[in-house]
KOLNU-742537 format. One record per residue (C-alpha): residue number from 1; chain; x, y, z. Coordinates in nm, 3 decimals, m for minus. Layout:
<pts>
+------+------+---------+---------+---------+
! finu ! mipa !       X !       Y !       Z !
+------+------+---------+---------+---------+
!  NUM !    A !       X !       Y !       Z !
...
+------+------+---------+---------+---------+
</pts>
This chain:
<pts>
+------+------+---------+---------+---------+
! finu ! mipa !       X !       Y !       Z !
+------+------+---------+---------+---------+
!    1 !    A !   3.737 ! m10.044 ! m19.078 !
!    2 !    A !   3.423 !  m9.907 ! m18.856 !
!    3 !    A !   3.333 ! m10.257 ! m18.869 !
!    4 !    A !   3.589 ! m10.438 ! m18.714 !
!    5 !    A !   3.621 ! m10.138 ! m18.436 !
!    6 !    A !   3.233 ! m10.105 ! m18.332 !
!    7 !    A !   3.195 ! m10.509 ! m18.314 !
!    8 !    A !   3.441 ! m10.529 ! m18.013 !
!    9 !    A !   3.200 ! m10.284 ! m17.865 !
!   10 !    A !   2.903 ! m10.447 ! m17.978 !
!   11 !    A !   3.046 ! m10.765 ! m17.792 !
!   12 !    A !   3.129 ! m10.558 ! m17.415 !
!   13 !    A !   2.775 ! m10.426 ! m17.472 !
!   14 !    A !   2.655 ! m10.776 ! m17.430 !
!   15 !    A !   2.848 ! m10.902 ! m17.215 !
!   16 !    A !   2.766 ! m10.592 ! m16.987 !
!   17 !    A !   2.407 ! m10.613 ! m17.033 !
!   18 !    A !   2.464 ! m10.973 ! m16.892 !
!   19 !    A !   2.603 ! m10.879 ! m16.603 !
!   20 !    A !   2.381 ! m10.657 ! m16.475 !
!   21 !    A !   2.086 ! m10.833 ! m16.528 !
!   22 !    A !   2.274 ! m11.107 ! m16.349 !
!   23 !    A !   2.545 ! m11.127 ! m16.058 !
!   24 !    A !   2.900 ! m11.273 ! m16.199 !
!   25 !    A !   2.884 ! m11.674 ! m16.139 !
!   26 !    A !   3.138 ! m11.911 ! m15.996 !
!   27 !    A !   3.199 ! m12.238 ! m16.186 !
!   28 !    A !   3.315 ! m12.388 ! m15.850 !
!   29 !    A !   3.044 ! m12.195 ! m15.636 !
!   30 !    A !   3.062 ! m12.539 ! m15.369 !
!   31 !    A !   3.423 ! m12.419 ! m15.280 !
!   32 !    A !   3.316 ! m12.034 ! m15.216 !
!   33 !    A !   2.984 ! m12.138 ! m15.055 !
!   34 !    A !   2.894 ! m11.852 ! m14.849 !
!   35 !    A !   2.848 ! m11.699 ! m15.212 !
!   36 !    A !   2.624 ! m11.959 ! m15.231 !
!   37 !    A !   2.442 ! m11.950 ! m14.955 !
!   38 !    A !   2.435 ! m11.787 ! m14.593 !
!   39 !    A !   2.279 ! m12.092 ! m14.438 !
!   40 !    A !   2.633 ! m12.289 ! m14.532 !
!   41 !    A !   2.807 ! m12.067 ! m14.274 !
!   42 !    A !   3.007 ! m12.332 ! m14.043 !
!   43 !    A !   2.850 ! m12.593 ! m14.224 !
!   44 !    A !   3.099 ! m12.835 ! m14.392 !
!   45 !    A !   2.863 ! m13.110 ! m14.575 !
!   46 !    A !   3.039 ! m13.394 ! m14.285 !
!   47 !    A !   3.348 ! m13.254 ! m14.309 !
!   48 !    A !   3.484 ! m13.206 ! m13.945 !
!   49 !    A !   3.637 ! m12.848 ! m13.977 !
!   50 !    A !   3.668 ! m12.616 ! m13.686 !
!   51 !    A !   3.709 ! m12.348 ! m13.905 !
!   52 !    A !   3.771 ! m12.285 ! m14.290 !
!   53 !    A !   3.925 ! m12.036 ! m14.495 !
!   54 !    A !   3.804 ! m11.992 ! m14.885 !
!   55 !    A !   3.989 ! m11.798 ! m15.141 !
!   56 !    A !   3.898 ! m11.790 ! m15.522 !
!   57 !    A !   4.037 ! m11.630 ! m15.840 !
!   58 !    A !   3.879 ! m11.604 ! m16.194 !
!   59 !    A !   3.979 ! m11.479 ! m16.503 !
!   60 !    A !   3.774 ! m11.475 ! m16.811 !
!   61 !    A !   3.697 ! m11.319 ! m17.137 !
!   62 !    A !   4.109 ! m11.291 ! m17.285 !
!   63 !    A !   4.055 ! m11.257 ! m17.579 !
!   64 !    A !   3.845 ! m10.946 ! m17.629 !
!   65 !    A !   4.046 ! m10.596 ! m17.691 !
!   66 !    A !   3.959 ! m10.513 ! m17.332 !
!   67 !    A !   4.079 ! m10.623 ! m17.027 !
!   68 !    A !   3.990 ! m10.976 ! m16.890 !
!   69 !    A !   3.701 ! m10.989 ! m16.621 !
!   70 !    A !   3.905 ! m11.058 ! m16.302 !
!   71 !    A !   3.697 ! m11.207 ! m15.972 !
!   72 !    A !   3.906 ! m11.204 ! m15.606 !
!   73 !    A !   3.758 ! m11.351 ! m15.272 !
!   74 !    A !   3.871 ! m11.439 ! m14.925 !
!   75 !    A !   3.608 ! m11.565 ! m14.669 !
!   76 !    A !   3.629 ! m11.717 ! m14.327 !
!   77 !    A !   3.378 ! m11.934 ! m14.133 !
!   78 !    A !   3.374 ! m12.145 ! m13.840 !
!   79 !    A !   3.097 ! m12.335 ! m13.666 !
!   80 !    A !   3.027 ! m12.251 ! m13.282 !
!   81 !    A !   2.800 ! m12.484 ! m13.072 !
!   82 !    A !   2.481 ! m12.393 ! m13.267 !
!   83 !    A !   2.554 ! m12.108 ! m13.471 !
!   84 !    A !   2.787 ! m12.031 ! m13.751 !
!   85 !    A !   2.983 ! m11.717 ! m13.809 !
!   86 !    A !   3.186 ! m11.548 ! m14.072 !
!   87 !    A !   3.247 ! m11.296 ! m14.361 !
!   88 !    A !   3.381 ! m11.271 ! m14.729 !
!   89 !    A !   3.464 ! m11.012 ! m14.918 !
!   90 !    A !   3.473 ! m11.088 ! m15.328 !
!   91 !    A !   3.602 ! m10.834 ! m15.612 !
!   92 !    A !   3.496 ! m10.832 ! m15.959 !
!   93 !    A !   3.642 ! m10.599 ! m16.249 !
!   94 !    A !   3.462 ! m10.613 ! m16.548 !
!   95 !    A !   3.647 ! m10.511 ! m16.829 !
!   96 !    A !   3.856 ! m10.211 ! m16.993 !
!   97 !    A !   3.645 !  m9.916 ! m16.854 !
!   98 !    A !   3.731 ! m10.097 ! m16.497 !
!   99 !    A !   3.354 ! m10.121 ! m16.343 !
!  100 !    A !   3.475 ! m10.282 ! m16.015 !
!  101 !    A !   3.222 ! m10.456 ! m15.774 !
!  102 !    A !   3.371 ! m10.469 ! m15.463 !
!  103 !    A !   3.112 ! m10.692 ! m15.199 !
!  104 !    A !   3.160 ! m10.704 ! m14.781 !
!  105 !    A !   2.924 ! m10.916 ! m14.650 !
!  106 !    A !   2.959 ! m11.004 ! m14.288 !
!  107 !    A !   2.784 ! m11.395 ! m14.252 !
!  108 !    A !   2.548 ! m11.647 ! m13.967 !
!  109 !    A !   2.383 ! m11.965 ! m13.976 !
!  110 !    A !   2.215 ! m12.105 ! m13.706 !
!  111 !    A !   2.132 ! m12.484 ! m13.657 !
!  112 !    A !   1.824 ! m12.560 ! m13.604 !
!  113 !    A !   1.869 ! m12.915 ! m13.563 !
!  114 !    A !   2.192 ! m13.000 ! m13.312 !
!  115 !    A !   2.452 ! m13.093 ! m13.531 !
!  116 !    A !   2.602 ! m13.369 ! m13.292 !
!  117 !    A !   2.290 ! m13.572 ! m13.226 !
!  118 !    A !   2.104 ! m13.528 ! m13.528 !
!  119 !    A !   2.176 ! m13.693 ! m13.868 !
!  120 !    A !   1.951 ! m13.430 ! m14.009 !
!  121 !    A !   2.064 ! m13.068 ! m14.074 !
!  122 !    A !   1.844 ! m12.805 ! m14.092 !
!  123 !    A !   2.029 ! m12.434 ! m14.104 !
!  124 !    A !   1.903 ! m12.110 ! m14.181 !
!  125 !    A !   2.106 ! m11.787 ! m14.226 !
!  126 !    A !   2.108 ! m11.423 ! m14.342 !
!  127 !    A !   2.402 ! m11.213 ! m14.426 !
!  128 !    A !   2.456 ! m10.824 ! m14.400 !
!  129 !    A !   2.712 ! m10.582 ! m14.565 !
!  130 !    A !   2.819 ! m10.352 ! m14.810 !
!  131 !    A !   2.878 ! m10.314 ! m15.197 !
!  132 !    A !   3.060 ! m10.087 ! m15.350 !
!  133 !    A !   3.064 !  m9.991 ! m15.728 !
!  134 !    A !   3.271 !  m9.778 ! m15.927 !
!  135 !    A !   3.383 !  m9.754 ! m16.314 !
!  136 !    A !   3.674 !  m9.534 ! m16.443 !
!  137 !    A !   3.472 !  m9.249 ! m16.664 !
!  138 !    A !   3.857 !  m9.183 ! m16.861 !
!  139 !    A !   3.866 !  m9.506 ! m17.024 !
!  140 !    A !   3.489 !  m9.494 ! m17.120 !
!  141 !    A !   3.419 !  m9.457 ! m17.515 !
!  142 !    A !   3.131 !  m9.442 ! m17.700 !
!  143 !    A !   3.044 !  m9.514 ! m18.046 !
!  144 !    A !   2.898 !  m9.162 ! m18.117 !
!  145 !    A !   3.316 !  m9.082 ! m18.090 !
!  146 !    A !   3.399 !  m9.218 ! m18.388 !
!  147 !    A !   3.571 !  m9.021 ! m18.581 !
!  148 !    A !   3.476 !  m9.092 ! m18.986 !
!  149 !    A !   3.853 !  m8.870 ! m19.054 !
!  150 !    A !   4.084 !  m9.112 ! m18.881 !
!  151 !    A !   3.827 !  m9.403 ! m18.870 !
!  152 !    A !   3.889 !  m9.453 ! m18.481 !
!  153 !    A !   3.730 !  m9.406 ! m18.196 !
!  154 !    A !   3.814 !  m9.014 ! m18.056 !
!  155 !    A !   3.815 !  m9.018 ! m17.678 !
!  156 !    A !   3.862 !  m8.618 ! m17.712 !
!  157 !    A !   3.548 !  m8.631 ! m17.895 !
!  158 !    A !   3.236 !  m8.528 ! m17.658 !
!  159 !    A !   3.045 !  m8.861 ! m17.577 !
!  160 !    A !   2.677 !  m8.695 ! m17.548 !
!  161 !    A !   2.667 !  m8.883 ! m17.198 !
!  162 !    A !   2.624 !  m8.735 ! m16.827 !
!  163 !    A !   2.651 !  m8.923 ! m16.541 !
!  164 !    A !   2.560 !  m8.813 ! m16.170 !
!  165 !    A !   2.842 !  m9.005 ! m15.963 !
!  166 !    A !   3.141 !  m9.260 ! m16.099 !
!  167 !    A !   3.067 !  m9.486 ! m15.750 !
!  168 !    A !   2.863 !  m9.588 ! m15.521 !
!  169 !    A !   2.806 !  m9.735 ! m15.158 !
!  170 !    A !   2.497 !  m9.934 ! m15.035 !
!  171 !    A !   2.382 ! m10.171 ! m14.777 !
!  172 !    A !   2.309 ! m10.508 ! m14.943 !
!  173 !    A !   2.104 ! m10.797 ! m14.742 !
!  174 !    A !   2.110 ! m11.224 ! m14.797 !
!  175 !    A !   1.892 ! m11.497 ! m14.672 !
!  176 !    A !   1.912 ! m11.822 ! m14.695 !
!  177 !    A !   1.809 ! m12.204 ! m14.593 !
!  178 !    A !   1.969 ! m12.545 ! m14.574 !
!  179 !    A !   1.912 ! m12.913 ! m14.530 !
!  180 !    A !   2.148 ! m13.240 ! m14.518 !
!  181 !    A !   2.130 ! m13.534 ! m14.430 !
!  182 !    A !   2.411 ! m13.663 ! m14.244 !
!  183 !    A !   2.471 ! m14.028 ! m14.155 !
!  184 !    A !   2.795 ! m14.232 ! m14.208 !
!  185 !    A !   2.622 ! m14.550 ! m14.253 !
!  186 !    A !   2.454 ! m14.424 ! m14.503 !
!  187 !    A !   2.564 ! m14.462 ! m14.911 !
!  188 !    A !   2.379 ! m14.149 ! m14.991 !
!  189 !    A !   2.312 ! m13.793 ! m14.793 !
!  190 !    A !   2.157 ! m13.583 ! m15.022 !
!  191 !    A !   2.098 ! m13.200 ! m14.960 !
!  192 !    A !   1.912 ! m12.906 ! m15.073 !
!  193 !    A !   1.941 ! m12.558 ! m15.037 !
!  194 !    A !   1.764 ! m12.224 ! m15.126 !
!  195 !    A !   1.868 ! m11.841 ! m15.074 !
!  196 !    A !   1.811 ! m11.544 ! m15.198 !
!  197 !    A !   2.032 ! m11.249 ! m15.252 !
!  198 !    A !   1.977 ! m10.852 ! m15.267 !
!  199 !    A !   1.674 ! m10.875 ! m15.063 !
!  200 !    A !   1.666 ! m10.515 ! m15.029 !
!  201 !    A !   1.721 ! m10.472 ! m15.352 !
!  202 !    A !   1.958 ! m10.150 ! m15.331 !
!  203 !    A !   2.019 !  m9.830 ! m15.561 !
!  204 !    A !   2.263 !  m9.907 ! m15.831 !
!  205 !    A !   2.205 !  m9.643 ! m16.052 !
!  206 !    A !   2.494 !  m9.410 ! m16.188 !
!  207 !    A !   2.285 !  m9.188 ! m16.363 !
!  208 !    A !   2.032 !  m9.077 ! m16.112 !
!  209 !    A !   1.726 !  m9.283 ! m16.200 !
!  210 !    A !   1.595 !  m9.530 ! m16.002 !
!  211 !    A !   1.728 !  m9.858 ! m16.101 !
!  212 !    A !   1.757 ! m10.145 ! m15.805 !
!  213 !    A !   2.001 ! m10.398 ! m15.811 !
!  214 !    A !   1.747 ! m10.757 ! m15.863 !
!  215 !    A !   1.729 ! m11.027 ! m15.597 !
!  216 !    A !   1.901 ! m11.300 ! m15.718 !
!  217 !    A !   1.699 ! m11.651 ! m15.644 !
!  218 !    A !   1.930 ! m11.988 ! m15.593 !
!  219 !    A !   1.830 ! m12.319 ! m15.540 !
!  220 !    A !   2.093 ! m12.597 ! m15.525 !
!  221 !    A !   2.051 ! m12.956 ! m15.458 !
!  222 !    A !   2.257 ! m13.278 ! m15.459 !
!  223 !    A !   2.421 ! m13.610 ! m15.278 !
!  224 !    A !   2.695 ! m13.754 ! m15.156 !
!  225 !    A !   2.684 ! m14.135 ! m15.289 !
!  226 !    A !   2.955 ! m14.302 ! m15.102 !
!  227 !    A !   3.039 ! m14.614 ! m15.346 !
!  228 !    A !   3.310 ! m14.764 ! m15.123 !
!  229 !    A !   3.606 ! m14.679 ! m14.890 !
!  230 !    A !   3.813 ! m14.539 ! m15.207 !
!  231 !    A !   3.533 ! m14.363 ! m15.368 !
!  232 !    A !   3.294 ! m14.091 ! m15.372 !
!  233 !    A !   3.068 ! m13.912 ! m15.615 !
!  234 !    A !   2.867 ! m13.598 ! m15.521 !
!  235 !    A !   2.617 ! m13.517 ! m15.838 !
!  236 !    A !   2.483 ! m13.197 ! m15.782 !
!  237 !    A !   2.260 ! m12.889 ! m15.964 !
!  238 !    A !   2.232 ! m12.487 ! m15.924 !
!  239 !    A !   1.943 ! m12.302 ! m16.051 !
!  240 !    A !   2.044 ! m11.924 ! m16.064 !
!  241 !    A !   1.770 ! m11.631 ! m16.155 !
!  242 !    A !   1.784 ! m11.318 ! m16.130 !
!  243 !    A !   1.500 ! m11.060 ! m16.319 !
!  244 !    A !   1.497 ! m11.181 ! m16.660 !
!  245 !    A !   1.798 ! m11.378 ! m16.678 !
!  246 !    A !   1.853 ! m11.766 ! m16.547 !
!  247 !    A !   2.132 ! m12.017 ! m16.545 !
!  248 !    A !   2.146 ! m12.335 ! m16.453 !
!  249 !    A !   2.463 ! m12.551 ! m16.380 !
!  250 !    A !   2.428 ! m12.933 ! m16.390 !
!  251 !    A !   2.755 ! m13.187 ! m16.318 !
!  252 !    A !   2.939 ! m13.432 ! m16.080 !
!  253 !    A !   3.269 ! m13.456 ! m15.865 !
!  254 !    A !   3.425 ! m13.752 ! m15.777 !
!  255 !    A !   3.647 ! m13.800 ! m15.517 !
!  256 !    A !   3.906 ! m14.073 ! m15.522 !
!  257 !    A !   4.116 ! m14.150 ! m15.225 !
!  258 !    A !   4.466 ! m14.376 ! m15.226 !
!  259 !    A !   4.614 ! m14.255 ! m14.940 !
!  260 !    A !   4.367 ! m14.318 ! m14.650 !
!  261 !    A !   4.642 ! m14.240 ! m14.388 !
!  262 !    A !   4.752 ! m13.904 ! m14.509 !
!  263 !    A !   4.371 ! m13.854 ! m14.601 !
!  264 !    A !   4.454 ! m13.764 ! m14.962 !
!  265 !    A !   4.191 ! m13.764 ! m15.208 !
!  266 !    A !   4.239 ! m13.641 ! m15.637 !
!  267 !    A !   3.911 ! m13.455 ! m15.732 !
!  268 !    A !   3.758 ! m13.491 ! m16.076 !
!  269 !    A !   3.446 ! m13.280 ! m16.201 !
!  270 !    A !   3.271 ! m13.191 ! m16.523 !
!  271 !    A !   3.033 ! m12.933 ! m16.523 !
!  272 !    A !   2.750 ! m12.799 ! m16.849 !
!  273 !    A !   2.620 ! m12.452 ! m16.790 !
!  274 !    A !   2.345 ! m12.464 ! m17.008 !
!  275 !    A !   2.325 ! m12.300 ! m17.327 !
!  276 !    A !   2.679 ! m12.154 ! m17.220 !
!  277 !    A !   2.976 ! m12.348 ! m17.108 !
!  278 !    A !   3.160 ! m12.702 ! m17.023 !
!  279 !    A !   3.367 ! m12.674 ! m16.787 !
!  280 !    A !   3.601 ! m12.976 ! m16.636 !
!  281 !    A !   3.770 ! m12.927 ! m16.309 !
!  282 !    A !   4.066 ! m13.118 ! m16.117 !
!  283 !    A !   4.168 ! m13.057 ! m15.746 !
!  284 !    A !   4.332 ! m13.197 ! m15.439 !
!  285 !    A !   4.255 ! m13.262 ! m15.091 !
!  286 !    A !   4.555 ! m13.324 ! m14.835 !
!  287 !    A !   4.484 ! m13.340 ! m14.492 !
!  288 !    A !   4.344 ! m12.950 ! m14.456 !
!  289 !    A !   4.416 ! m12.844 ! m14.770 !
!  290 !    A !   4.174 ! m12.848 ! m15.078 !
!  291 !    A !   4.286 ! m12.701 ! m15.406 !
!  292 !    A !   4.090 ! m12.706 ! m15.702 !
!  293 !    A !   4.131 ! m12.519 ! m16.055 !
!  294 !    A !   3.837 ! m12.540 ! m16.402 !
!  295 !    A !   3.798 ! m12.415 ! m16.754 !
!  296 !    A !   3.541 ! m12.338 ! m16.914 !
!  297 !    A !   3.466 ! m12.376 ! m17.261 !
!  298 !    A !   3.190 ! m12.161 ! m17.379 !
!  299 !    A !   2.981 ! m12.316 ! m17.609 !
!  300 !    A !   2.742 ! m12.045 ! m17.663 !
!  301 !    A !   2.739 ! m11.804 ! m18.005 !
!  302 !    A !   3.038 ! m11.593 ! m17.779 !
!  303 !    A !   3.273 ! m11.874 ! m17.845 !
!  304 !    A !   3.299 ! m11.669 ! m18.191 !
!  305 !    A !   3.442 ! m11.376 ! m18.021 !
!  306 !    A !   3.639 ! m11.586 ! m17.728 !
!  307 !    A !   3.791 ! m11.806 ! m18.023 !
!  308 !    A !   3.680 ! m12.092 ! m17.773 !
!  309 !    A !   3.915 ! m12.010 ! m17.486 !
!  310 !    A !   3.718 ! m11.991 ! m17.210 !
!  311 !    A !   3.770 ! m11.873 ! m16.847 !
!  312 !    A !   3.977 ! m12.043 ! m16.541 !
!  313 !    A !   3.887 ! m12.030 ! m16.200 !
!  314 !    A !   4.137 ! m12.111 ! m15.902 !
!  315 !    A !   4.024 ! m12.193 ! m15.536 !
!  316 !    A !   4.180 ! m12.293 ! m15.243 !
!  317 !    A !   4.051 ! m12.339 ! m14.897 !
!  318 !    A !   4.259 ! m12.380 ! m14.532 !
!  319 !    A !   4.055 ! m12.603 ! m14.300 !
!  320 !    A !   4.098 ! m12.662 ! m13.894 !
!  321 !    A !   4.102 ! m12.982 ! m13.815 !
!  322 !    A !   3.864 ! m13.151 ! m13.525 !
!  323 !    A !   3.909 ! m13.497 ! m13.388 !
!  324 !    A !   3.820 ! m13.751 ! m13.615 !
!  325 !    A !   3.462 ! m13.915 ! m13.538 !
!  326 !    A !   3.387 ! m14.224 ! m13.321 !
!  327 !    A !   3.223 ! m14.424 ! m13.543 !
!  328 !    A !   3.520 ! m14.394 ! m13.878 !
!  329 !    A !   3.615 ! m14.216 ! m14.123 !
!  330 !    A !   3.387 ! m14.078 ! m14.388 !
!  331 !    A !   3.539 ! m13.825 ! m14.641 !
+------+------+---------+---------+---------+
</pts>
């Protein structure tokens, strides 16, 4: 009986060491790219947007005897001559003792190459805000509470823990870097980006020591490959590390367009985390409008204790529209 209650904590132990050594991760981290990267800000890959709004919702880890990891965000950013402005704020609760990471981060690019003369793009950007962490003490049980009478954990039972302060507020700094190449003509416009997050590297310590919150390190690359007037295939790769821990997401989408005068296009991806998940996505873009939803499937040892049901992610993202360009359509 102690067995089958201190695994489930063995497993949130884990999972929680994870996460702090590492920031929670986006399957879809194109369509919330200001996560990304601050150097995206107004920057639409060709798209002609005069403005876009991103939204994204994930729920993971179901099965476990807590409750799922939930991840909100809304963001806004629009493009202004050179520059590109913006914000998004994301929320992540982390299981049943609700540690909540709640992230404001106010965004700018600017273009260092002119965006309307230049088939190259070259942006930079850095983005400013505030985190704020907090965890619900109540619903916090260790395993120095079990009780060997009833054989359950005893949340009247003294845990042998002291913490300073349940939350915390700190200033929290991003910069970042990013090149395209742009031309219409062209079958292929790779890019590449790199930014780093946490460059301050702020407090995030509950119990008074001096523990700093690791920059996180991300270097993304890909290209469009424009295969015809129907289709489209954008390969692409993130490399994610943060202290000790890396990740690195490898996969494709594909774009397939049969309505060229509505400007509708079906989106098909696949995705491998390495060493952690598949993960398959399927979306649609109509006229402004993108909408795209993924699983994952972990195929790491914690498919044991997810009984292979992985996480889904939904995002959806509201886009201005500008005049189409002179020389056709591209999509």
């Amino acid at each position: 009986m102690k067995t089958k209650i201190i695994l489930p904590i063995i497993v949130a132990l884990i999972i929680s060491a994870k996460s702090k050594a590492q920031d929670f991760h986006l399957t879809q981290y194109d369509a919330f790219s200001l996560y990304l990267n601050p150097a995206l800000t107004g920057e639409y890959l060709g798209d002609e947007w005069s403005y876009k709004i991103h939204t994204v919702y994930r729920s993971q880890w179901k099965t476990l005897p807590v409750k799922p990891y939930q991840t909100y965000g809304l963001g806004f950013d629009k493009p202004y001559k050179r520059v590109g402005i913006g914000g998004y704020l994301l929320d992540n609760r982390s299981g049943g003792l609700d540690f909540n990471t709640l992230n404001f981060q106010l965004s700018g690019a600017y273009y260092i190459t002119d965006p309307e003369t230049s088939p190259h793009t070259l942006n930079v950007g850095v983005q400013a805000g505030l985190f704020y962490k907090t965890f619900n003490y109540n619903k916090v049980l260790f395993e120095n509470q079990y009780d060997n009478e009833t054989g359950q954990l005893n949340g009247a039972m003294s845990n042998g823990e002291s913490f300073n302060k349940t939350s915390r507020v700190n200033f929290d700094a991003n910069v970042g870097v990013f090149y395209k190449y742009k031309d219409r003509r062209s079958a292929l416009n790779p890019f590449l980006g790199f930014s780093v997050f946490h460059v301050n590297m702020p407090m995030e310590s509950f119990a008074g020591n001096d523990r700093r919150l690791p920059m996180r390190f991300n270097l993304n690359a890909g290209t469009d490959i424009r295969i015809n007037d129907t289709w489209k295939v954008v390969p692409m790769a993130l490399y994610m590390n943060q202290a000790q821990a890396s990740e690195l997401n490898v996969g494709a989408l594909a774009y397939y367009r049969f309505n060229k005068q509505d400007e509708c296009d079906v989106i098909l991806g696949l995705n491998y985390r390495v060493k952690d998940a598949a993960m398959a996505q399927l979306g649609l873009k109509y006229n402004n409008y993108i909408l795209r939803m993924s699983y994952d499937m972990t195929t790491s040892y914690l498919s044991t204790y997810t009984q292979r049901r992985g996480g889904y992610e939904i995002t959806l993202q509201i886009c201005g529209k500008k005049p189409k360009h002179k020389t056709g359509s591209y999509f």
